[in-house]
N, C-alpha and C positions, 0 to 999 in steps of 0.2 A: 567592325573594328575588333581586333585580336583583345583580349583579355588581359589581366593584368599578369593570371598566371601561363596563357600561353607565353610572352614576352619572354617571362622569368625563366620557364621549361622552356623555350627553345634556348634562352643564353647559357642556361645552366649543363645544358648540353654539350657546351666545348668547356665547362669547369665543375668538375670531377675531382680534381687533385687537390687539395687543400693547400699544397706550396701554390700553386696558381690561384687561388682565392684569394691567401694571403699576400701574393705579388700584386692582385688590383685594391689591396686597401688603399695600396702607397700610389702603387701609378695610376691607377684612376682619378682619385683628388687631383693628382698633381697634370694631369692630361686635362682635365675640364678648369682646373686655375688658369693654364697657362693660356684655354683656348678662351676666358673670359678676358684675361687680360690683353689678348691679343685684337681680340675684336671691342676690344676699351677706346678704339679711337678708330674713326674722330668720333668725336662727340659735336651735333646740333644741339640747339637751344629751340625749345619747340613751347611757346605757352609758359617759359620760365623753368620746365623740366629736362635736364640735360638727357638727349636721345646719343645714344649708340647703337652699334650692332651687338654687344654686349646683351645692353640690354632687350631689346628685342628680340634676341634670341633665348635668353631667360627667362621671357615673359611666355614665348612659345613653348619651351621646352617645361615650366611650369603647369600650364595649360593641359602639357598631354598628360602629365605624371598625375596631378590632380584628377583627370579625368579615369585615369586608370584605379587609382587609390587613392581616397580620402586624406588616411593615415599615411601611408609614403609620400606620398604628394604633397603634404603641405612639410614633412621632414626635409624633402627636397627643395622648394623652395625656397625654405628657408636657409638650406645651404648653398645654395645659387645665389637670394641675396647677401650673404655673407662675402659670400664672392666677389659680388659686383662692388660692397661696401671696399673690401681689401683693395679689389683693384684702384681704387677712385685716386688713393694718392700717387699708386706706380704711372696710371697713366700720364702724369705730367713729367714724368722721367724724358731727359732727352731720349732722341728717339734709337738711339745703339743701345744705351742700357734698359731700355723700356726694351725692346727687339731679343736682347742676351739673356734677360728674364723671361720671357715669352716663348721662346723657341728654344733653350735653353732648358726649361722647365719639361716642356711636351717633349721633347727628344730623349730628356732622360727617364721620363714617365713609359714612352713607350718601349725603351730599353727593358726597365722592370719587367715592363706586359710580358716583352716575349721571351723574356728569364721564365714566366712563371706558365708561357705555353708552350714553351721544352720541356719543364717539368711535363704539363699535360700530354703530351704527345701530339696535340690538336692548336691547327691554327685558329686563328682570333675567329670569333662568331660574324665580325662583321664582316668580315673574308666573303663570306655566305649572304648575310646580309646587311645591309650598311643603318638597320633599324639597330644594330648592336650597339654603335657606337652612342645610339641616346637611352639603351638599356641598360649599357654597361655601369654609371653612378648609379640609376637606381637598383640593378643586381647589390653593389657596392652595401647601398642602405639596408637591403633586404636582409643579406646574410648579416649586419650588424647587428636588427632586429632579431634573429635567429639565435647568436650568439647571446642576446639576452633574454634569453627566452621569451619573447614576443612574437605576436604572428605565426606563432606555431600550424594555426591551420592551412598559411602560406606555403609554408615549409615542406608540411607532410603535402598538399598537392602536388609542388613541383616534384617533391621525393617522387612519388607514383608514378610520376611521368618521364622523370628524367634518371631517376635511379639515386640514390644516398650519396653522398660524399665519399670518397674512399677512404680509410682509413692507412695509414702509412705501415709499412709493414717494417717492422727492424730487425736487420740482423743483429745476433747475436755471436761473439765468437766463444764458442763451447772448448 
């Protein structure tokens, strides 16, 4: 099983650019909301605990993150459950406006993405491999923790491996 910082050095690999970091703060969340709320239904009733794909899917996707880190892992989690808490009233939205929030949300999420993989010059990681797409929130977490100076020893591995963030370079008119 890949590591927690092969994962992060290979994603960190197609984001370089810091406009592209800062494009997946926004459409990342708003990509994995929409894909919770989408798979919010149906809902079974199993043992009195309401089952979805939803949820079963964030029980899996918890699992790996967990598995991979501790400390990220249960950060994610816990915004998965938040997720699945948010969805719980949209899911009972008729089913147009439940669908317009849903696909509405990931469309315009992925729009952001590939604003910010023009910046990069480089297409999506999952392009390459489709492990991107359950890396990409935790990249998300990661560099949030970086931003607050946490996990700094995360940081400086992928650095090593995948190279520093680039600094934006500004013209000046002299």
């Amino acid at each position: 099983m890949k590591t927690l910082i092969d994962h992060l050095s290979q994603y960190a690999d197609y984001h370089r650019d810091p406009r592209n970091i800062h494009t997946h703060f926004v459409g990342v969340p708003m990509i994995m909301f929409a894909v919770v709320l989408l798979l919010s239904r149906p809902v079974w009733w199993l043992a009195g605990v309401p089952l979805s794909p939803a949820l079963v899917g964030a029980v899996a996707a918890a699992v790996f993150y967990v598995r991979l880190d501790l400390r990220l892992g249960l950060v994610m989690s816990a915004l998965l459950a938040a997720m699945l808490a948010a969805t719980t009233g949209m899911d009972a939205l008729a089913t147009t406006p439940w669908l317009a929030w849903g696909v509405g949300m990931f469309a315009v999420g992925w729009v952001i993405q590939f604003v910010g993989h023009y910046y990069e010059g480089r297409k999506p990681a999952f392009v390459d491999d489709v492990m991107g797409l359950l890396v990409g929130p935790l990249f998300v977490v990661a560099e949030w923790s970086f931003a607050l100076g946490l996990r700094k020893e995360v940081q400086h591995a992928i650095e090593q491996r995948s190279g520093p963030v680039r600094e934006r370079v500004l013209e000046r008119a002299h």
